[in-house]
C-alpha positions in Angstrom: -1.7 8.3 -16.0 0.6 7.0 -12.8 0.1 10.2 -11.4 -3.2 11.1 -12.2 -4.1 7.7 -10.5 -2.1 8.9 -7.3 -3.8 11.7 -6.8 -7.1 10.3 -7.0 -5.9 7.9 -4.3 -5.1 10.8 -2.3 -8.8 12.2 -2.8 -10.2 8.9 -2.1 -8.9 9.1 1.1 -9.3 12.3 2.3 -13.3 11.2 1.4 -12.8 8.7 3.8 -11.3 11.1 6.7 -14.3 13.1 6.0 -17.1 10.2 6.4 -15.2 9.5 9.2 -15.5 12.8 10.5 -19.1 12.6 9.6 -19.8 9.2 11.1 -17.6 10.6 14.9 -19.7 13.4 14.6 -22.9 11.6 14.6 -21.9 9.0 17.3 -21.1 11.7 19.5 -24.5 13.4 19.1 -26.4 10.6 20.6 -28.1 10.8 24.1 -26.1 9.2 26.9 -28.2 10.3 29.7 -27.5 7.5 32.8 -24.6 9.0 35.1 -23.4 5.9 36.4 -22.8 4.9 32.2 -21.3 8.3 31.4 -19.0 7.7 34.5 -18.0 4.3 34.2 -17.8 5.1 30.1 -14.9 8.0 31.3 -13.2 5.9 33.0 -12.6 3.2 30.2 -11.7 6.1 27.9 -9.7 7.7 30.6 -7.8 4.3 31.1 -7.2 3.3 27.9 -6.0 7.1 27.2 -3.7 6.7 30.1 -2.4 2.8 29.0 -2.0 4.0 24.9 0.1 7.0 25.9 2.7 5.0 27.8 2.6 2.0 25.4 3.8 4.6 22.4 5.7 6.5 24.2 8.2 3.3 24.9 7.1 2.4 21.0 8.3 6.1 19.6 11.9 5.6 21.2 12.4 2.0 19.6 10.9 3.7 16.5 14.0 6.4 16.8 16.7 4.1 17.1 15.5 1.9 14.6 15.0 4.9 12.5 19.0 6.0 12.9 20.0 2.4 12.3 18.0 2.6 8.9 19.3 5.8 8.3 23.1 4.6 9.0 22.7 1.0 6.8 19.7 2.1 3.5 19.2 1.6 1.0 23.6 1.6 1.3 25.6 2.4 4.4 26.7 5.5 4.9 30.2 5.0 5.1 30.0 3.9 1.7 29.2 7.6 0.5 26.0 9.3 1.9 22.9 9.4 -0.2 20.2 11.4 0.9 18.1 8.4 -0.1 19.1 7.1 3.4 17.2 10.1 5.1 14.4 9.7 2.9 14.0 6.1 3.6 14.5 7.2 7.0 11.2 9.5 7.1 9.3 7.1 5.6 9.7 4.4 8.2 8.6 7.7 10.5 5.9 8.1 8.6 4.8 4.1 8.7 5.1 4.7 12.7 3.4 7.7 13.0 0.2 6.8 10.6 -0.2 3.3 12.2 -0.3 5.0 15.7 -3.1 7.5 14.1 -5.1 4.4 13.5 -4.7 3.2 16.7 -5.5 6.4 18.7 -8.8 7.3 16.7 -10.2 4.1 16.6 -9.6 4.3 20.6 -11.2 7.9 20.9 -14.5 6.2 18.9 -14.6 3.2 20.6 -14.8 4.5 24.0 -17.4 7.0 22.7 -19.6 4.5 21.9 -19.9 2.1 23.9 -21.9 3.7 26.4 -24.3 5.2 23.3 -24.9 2.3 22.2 -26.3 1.2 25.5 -28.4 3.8 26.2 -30.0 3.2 22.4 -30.3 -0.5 23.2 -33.1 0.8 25.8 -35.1 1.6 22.1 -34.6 -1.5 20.4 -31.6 -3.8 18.6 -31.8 -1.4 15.6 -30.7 2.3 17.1 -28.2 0.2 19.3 -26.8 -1.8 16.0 -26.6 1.4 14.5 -23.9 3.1 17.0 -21.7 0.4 17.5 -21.4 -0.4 13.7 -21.1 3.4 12.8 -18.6 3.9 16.0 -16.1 1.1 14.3 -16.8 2.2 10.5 -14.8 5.5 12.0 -12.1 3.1 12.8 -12.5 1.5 9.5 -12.3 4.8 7.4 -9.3 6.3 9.5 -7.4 3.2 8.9 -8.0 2.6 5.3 -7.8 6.1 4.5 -4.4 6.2 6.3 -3.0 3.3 4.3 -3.8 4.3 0.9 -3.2 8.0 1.5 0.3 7.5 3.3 1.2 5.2 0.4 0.4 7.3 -2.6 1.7 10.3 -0.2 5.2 8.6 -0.4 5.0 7.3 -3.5 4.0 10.6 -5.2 7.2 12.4 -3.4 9.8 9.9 -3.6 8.7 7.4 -6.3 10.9 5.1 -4.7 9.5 1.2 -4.1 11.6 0.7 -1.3 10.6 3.8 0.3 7.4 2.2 0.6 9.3 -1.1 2.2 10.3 1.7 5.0 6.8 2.7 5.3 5.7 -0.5 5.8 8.5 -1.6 8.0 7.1 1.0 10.5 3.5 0.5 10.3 4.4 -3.3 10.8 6.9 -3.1 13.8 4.7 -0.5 15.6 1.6 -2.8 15.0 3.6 -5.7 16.0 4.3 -4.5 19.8 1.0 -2.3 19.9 -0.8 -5.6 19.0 1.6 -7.5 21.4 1.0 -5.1 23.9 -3.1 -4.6 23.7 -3.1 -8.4 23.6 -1.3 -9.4 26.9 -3.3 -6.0 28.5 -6.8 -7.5 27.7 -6.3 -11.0 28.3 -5.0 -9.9 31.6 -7.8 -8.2 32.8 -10.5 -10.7 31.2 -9.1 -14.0 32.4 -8.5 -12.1 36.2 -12.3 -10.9 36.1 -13.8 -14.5 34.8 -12.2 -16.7 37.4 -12.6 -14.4 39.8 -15.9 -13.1 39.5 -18.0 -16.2 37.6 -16.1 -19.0 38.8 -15.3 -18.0 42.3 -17.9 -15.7 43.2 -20.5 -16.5 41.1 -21.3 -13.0 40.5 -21.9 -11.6 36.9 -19.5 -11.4 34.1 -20.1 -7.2 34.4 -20.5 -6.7 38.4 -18.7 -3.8 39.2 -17.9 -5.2 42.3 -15.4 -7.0 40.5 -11.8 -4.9 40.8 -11.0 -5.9 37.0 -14.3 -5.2 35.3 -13.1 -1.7 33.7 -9.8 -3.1 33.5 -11.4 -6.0 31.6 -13.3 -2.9 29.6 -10.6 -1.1 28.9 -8.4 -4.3 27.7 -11.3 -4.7 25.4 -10.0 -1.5 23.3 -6.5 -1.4 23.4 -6.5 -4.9 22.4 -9.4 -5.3 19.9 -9.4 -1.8 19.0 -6.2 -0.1 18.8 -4.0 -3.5 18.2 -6.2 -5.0 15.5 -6.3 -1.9 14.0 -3.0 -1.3 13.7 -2.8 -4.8 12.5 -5.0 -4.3 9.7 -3.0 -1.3 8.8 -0.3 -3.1 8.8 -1.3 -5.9 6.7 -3.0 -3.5 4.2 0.4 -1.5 3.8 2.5 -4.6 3.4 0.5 -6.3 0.6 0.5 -2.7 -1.0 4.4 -2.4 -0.9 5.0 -6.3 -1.9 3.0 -5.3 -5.1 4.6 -1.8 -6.1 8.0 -3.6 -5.5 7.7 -6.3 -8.0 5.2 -3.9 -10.1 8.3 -1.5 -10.5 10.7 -3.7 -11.4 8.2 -4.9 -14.3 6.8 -1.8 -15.3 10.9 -0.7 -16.3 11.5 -4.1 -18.3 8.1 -5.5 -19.2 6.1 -4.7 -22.3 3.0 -4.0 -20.3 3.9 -0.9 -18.2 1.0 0.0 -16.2 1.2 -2.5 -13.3 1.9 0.3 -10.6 -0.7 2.0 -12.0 -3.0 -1.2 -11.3 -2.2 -1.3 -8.3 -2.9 2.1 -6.8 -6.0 2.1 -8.6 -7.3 -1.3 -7.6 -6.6 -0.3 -3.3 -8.2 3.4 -4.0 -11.0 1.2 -5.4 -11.2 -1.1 -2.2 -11.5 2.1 -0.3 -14.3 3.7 -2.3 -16.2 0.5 -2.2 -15.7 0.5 1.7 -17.2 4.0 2.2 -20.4 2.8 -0.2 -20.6 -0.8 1.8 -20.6 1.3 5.1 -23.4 3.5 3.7 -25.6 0.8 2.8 -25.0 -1.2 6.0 -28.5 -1.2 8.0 -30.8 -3.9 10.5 -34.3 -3.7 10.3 -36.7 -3.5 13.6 -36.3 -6.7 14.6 -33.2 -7.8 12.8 -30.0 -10.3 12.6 -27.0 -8.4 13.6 -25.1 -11.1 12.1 -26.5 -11.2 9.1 -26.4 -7.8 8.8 -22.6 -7.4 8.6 -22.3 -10.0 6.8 -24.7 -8.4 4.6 -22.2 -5.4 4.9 -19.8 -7.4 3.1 -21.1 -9.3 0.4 -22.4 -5.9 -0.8 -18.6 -4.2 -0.4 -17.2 -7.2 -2.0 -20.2 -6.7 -5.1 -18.9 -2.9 -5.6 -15.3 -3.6 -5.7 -16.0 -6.4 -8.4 -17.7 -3.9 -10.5 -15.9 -1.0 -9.8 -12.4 -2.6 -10.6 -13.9 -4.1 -13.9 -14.7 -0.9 -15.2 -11.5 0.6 -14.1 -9.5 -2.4 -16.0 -11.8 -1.3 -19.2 -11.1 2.7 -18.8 -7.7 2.4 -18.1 -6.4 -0.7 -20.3 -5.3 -2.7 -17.7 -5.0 -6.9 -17.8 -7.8 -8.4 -17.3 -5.4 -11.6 -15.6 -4.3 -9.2 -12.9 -8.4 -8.0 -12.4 -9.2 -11.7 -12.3 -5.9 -12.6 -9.4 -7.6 -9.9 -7.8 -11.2 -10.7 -7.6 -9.7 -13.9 -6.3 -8.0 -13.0 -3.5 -11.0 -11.3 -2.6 -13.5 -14.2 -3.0 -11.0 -16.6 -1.4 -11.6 -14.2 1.6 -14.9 -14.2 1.6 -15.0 -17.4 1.6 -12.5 -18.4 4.1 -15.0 -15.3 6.4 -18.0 -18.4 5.8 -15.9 -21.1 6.4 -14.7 -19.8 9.7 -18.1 -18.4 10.6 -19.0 -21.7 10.6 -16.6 -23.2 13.4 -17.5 -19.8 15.7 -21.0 -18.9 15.2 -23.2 -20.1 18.7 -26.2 -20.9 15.8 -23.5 -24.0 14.8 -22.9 -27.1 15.6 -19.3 -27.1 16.3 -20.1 -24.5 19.1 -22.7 -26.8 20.9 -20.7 -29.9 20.4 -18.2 -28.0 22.7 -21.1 -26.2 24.9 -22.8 -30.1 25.3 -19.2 -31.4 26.1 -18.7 -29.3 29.0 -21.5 -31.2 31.0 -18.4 -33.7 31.6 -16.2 -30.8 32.8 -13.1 -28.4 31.5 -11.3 -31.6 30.3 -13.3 -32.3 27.8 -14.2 -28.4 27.1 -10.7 -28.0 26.1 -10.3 -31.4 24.3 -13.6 -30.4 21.9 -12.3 -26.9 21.4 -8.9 -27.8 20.3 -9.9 -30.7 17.8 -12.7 -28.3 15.9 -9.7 -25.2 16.1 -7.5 -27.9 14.4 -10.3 -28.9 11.9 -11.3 -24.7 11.2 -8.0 -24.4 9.7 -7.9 -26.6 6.4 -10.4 -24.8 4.8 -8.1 -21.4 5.1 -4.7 -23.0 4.3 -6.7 -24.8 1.2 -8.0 -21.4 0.4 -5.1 -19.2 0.4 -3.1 -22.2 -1.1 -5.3 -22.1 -4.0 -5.6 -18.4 -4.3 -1.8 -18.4 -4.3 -1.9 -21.3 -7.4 -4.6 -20.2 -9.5 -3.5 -16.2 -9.3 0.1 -17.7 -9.9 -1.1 -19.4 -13.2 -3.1 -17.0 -14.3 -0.2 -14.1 -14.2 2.2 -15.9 -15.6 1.2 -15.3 -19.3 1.1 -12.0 -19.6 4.7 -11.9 -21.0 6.7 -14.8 -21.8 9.8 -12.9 -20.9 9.0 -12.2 -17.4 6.5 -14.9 -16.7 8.0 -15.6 -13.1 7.8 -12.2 -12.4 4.3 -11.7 -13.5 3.4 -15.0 -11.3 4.8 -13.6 -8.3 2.9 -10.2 -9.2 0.2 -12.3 -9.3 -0.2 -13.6 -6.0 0.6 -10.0 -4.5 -2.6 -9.1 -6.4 -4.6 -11.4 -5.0 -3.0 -10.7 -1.4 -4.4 -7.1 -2.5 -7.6 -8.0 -3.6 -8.0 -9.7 -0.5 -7.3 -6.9 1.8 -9.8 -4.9 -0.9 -12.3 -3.9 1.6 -10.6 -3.7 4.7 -12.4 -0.7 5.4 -15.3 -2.9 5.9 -13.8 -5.6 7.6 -12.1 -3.3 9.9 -15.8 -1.6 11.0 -17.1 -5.3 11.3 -14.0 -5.8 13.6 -14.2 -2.7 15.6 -17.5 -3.1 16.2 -17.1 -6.2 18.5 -15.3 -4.3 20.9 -17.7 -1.5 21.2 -21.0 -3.5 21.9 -19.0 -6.0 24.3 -18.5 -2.9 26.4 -21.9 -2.1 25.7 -22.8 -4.7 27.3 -21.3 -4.3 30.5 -22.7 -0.9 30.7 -25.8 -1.9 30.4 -25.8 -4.1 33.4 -23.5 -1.8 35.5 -26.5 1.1 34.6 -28.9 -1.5 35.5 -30.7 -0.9 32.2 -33.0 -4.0 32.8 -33.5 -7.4 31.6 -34.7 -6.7 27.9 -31.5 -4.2 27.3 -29.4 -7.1 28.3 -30.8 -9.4 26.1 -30.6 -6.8 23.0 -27.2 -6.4 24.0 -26.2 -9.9 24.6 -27.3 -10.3 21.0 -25.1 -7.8 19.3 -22.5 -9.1 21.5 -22.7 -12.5 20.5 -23.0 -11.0 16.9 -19.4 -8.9 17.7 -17.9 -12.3 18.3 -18.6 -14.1 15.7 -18.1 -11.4 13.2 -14.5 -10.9 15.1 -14.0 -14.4 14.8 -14.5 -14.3 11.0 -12.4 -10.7 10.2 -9.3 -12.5 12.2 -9.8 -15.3 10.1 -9.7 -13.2 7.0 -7.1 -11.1 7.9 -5.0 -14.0 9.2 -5.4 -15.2 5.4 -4.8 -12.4 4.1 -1.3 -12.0 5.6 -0.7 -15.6 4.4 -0.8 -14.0 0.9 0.8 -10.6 2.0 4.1 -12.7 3.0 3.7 -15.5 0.1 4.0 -12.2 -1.6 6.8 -10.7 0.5 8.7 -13.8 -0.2 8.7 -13.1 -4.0 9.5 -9.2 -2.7 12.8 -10.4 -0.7 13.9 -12.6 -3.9 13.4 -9.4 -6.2 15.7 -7.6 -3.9 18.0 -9.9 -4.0 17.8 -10.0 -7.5 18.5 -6.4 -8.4 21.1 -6.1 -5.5 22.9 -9.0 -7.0 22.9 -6.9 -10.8 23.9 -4.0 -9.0 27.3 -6.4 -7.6 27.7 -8.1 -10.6 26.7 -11.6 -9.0 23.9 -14.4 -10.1 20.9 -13.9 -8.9 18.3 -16.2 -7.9 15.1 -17.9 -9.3 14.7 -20.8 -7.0 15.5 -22.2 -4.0 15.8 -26.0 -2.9 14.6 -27.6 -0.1 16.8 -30.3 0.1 19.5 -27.4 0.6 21.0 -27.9 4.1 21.4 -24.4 4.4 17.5 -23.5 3.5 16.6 -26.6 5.7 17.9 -25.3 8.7 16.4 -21.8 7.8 13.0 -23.8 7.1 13.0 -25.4 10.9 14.4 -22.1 12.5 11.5 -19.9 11.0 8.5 -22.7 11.4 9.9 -22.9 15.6 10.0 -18.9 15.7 5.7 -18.4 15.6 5.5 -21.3 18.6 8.0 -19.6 20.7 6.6 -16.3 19.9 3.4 -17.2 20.9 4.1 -19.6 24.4 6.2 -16.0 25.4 2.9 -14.3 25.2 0.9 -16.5 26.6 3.4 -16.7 29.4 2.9 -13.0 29.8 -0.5 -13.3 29.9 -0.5 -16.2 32.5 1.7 -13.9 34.3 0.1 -10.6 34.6 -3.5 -12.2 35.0 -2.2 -14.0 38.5 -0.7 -11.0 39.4 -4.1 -9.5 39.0 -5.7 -12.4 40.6 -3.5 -11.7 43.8 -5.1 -8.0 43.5 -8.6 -8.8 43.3 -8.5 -11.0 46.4 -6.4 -9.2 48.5 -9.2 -5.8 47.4 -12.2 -8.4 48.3 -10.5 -9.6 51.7 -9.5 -6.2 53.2 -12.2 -3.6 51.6 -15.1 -3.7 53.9 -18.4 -4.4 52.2 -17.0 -4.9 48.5 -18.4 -8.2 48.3 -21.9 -6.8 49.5 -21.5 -4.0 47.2 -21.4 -1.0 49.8 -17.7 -0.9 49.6 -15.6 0.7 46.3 -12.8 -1.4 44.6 -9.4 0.2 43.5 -10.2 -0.1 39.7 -6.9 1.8 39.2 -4.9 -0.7 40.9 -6.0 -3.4 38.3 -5.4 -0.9 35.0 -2.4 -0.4 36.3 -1.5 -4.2 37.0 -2.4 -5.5 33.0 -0.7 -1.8 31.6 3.0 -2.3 33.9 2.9 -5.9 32.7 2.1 -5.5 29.3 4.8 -3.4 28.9 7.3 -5.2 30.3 6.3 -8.1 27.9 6.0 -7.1 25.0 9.6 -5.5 24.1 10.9 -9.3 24.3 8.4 -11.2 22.0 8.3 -8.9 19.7 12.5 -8.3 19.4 13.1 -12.6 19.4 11.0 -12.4 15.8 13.4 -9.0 14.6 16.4 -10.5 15.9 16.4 -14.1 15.0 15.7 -13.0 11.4 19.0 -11.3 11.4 21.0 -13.9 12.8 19.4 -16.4 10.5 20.3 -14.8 7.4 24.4 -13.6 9.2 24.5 -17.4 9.3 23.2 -18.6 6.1 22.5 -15.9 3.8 19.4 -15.6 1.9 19.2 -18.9 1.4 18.4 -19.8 5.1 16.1 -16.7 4.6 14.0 -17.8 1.7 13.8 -21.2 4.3 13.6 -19.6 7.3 10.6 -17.2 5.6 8.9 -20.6 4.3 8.6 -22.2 7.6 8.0 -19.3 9.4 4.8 -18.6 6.8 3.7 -22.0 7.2 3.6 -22.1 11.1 3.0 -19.0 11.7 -0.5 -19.4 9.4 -1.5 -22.9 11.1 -1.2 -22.1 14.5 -2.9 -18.2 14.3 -5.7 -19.7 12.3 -6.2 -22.7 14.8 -5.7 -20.3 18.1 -8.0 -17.4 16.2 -10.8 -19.9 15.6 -10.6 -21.7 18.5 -10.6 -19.1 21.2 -13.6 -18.2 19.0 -15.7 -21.5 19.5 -15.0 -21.7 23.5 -15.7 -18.2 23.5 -19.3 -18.6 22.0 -20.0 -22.0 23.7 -19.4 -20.2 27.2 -21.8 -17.4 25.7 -24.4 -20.1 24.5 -24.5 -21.9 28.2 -25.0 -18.4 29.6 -28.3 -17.8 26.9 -30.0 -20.9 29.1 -29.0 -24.1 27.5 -26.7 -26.8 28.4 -27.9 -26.0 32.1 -27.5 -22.4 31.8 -25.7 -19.7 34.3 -24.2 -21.5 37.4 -24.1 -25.1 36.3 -21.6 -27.4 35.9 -21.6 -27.0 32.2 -21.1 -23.3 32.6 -17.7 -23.7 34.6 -16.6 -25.6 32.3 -17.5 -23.4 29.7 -15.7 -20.2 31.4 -12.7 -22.5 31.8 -12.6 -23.2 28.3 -13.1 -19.5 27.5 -10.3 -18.5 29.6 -7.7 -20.7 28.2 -9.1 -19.2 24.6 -8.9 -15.8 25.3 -4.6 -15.3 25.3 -5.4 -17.7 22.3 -7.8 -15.2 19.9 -7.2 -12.2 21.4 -3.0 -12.6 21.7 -0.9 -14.5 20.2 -3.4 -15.6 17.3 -3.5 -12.6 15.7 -0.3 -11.2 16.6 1.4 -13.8 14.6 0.1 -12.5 11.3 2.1 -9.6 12.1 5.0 -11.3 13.4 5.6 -13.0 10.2 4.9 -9.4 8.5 7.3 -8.4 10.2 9.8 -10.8 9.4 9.5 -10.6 5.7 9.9 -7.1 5.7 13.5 -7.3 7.5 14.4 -9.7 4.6 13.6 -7.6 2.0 15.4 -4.7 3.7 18.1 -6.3 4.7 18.7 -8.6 1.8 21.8 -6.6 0.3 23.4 -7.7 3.6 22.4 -11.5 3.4 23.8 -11.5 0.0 27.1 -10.3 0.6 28.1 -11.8 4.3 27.3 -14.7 5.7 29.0 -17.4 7.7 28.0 -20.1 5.5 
């Protein structure tokens, strides 16, 4: 049955390719007729073409040598005897690499695609315009799905091997950790540059292309939104995915019930198959809410995976308790999605508290902002903390002998449930991107008024639907790595049978040794995140420097007859992304390591627990508050609060500019930092148990 249920993942899958082939196809065949679009459109493609080829080309040679090191040290060193286990778990951190850069690269070739289509069909009305945006990122959504769950029954089908798949996703997370990093600092580079310069300074539109950074700005828009949360989501997928097979293994070989891997490769091809009937269904009528249409989106996904997984648990005998984790974690999701939608949407109050605020200047912008970010984040941590109890409880009971085992299942289920319908949440996501850039087309084709205010609406729509998938997602790796932790203590667990030591079923607090791990791990997400931000704050007055020095000896760029060097600005936010992101991302990797050489995997388990904790509070808190001043700058700009040019607005644009590093880089790069984290314990936890300092 394990098998059979493999290799309908696989078909699953290769459905999705295929609608995505379908839906890229479709995209493509739509008019784009105005030549200064199709131009401009190339060179945002062109640029982030050029910027993705050098950020994986630096990616693919850390991938290599961490590759050797894993093929040197696992699953046993070599110079304990070779096994060709150690090449195959090798090849399937290659494999994590190479699938999560797929991901990445499609979603860019789509997204760029797009974004001028769906500016040309705004010129017919919100609904044909709705249409290509949505159906551009539902490409994304179906390459990355289908990538996960088809790379994961691929290895799994070959090797069989759990912690093959902990290689996997070891190389889908570290890639999506720098490309993330990396797409992050890029895009906040170029936006913060082009706001202060252009609206503050200048006072000239948000989309002049007399502004050197505008198709920088562009560009940022999909490397960062696009390709990085992609490769995110990917990321996060895989990871809840390999934290369930590992502990679904190890029960399946001792438990009475045997068909817990089973569960779980039929429950994610089920969250796949839902996603390609929730992106069918997806439509706007005439006159229509794009908001409410993608939510719409996804209550109806979140409907067919309910169903379809209930009739699965009947046909194939599974536990009801693990369907019931799993509907959970999904609900929890949707939920937190509502919850957050609430602190972001520019229909709420929250986001004209902030808006009305800004009449007293940036002060009090950012003083608004950062008490509703703090505020948006209790209802997530309550949520996944509850997801993580109830599941927990509900688990344990399935067999008395293994009942910690089945708890910790149990939460891995609901991290999966969760993570369900990422296909759809991904499309939501990738959506954002393609109608912000939409946007600026249309007012660099001059497509009038009333195709700015159609476009300004799906925009506005793209931001708080981003708003509310980084909210989810961020959750979702909350229960991913909750997960992850009871991964690493299964490891530890069967390495310590295989050396004939006591293993573990706890660990306490009040534990020097876990302490110091605890405050170590909850300081690593703050210091990850300031050396971002730093990066950004860097680059962007770097850029700055550019954009005057273009406007002061161009003649007539200012009056428009004169052409800015838009290359010099791509290549400004590309050189210094780069050069940032190597050191964030390695100060996660290696203080993990020297954590657990110090204090073995007890100062892991701590250092994991703080780092979860942290790392949760502040993404959720920068995520949703980047999100609010984000909106309330937008809702100034729609006419209220004194509208375009006002006092209000500065203050808005201020407050917007200090939020963008805050949603757009370290937020959600975190959730893959502590990914990443998680899956270096669980690799490395024969090490921790045998040599340590303490």
């Amino acid at each position: 049955m394990l098998s059979l249920i493999v290799v309908m993942g696989i078909v699953i899958a290769l459905l999705a390719f295929a609608y995505a082939a379908w839906l890229f196809t479709w995209v493509k065949a739509q008019p784009q007729e105005n030549k200064t679009i199709t131009r401009i459109s190339g060179l945002i493609q062109e640029g982030a073409r050029a910027f993705l080829n050098k950020q994986y080309a630096l990616l693919f040679k850390f991938a290599l040598l961490v590759s050797l090191i894993i093929l040197v040290m696992l699953p046993n060193p070599i110079w304990k005897g070779f096994s060709i286990s150690n090449v195959f778990m090798a090849l399937s951190y290659i494999a994590g690499t190479l699938f999560s850069a797929f991901a990445g690269k499609i979603g860019i070739e789509v997204a760029t695609l797009a974004n001028g289509r769906s500016a040309e069909a705004a010129k017919k009305g919100i609904k044909p315009s709705f249409m290509v945006g949505f159906r551009g990122g539902a490409v994304m959504g179906m390459a990355v799905v289908g990538a996960c769950v088809f790379g994961v029954c691929l290895v799994y089908l070959l090797l069989g091997d759990p912690q093959a798949i902990l290689c996997f996703s070891f190389g889908a997370s570290s890639l999506a950790l720098f490309a993330k990093v990396g797409g992050g600092i890029f895009t906040k580079t170029a936006d913060i540059a082009a706001d202060l310069t252009g609206k503050v300074e200048l006072g000239i539109p948000e989309d002049d292309p007399r502004n050197p950074a505008v198709i920088a700005d562009n560009v940022g828009d999909n490397v960062g939104d696009v390709a990085g949360m992609g490769a995110d989501l990917f990321d996060s997928n895989v990871a809840s995915l390999a934290a369930a097979i590992v502990i679904a293994a190890k029960l399946d070989a001792t438990s009475s019930f045997n068909k817990n891997v089973a569960t779980v490769f039929c429950y994610a091809a089920l969250g796949l198959l839902a996603s390609i009937l929730g992106v069918m269904t997806a439509k706007i009528g005439k006159h229509g809410n794009p908001t409410k249409a993608l939510n719409s989106s996804t209550y109806v996904t979140t409907a067919i995976y309910a169903v379809l997984t209930a009739i699965a648990t009947v046909a194939f005998g599974f536990r009801w308790e693990i369907w019931a984790a799993c509907v959970l974690g999904l609900l929890v999701g949707v939920i937190i999605g509502i919850t957050t939608d609430y602190f972001t949407d520019d229909t709420k109050k929250p986001v004209h508290m902030v808006a009305h605020a800004s009449h007293s200047g940036p002060a009090f912008t950012i003083l608004s902002g950062i008490s509703y970010g703090f505020l948006s984040t209790l209802p997530a941590m309550v949520g996944t903390g509850v997801s993580t109890m109830v599941s927990y409880k509900l688990c344990q009971g399935i067999d008395a002998a293994y009942s910690a085992d089945y708890a910790l299942f149990g939460i891995s289920m609901a991290a999966v449930g969760m993570l369900s319908i990422v296909g759809m949440i991904v499309s939501n996501d990738a959506y954002g991107p393609i109608v912000d850039n939409a946007r600026g087309l249309a007012e660099m084709g001059e497509l009038g008024d009333e195709v700015l205010e159609i476009t300004d609406e799906l925009d506005s729509a793209g931001n708080t639907v981003k708003a509310v998938t980084k909210g989810f997602s961020i959750s979702a790796a909350g229960l991913t790595v909750i997960a992850l932790l009871g991964t690493f203590m299964s490891e530890v667990n069967t390495a310590a049978a295989e050396l004939g030591l006591a293993g573990v079923t706890g660990f306490d607090v009040m534990d020097p040794i876990v302490f110091f791990g605890m405050l170590v791990g909850a300081a690593i997400p703050a210091v990850f995140s300031a050396m971002l931000m730093l990066g950004v704050d860097r680059n962007a007055q770097r850029m700055v420097e550019e954009i005057h020095r273009q406007f002061r000896e161009i003649p007539g760029l200012r009056e428009g007859s004169g052409d800015p060097d838009y290359n010099r600005c791509i290549d400004i936010a590309a050189t210094g992304a780069i050069h940032e992101l190597i050191p964030a991302g390695l100060t996660a990797i290696v203080s993990t390591i020297v954590v657990g050489v110090i204090g073995g995997v007890n100062a892991i388990a701590g250092f994991l627990v703080g780092n979860i904790l942290s790392g949760l509070l502040l993404a959720l808190f920068m995520s949703n508050a980047g999100g609010l001043w984000d909106n309330a700058k937008k809702f100034v700009e729609a006419g209220n609060e004194g509208g375009k040019g006002s006092e209000a607005h500065k203050a808005a644009v201020v407050g917007d500019t200090v939020g963008d590093p805050f949603k757009d880089t370290a937020g959600p790069s975190i959730n893959t930092q502590i990914t990443v984290v998680s899956l270096i314990a669980s690799l490395l936890s024969t090490l921790f148990l045998t040599f340590s300092i303490f």
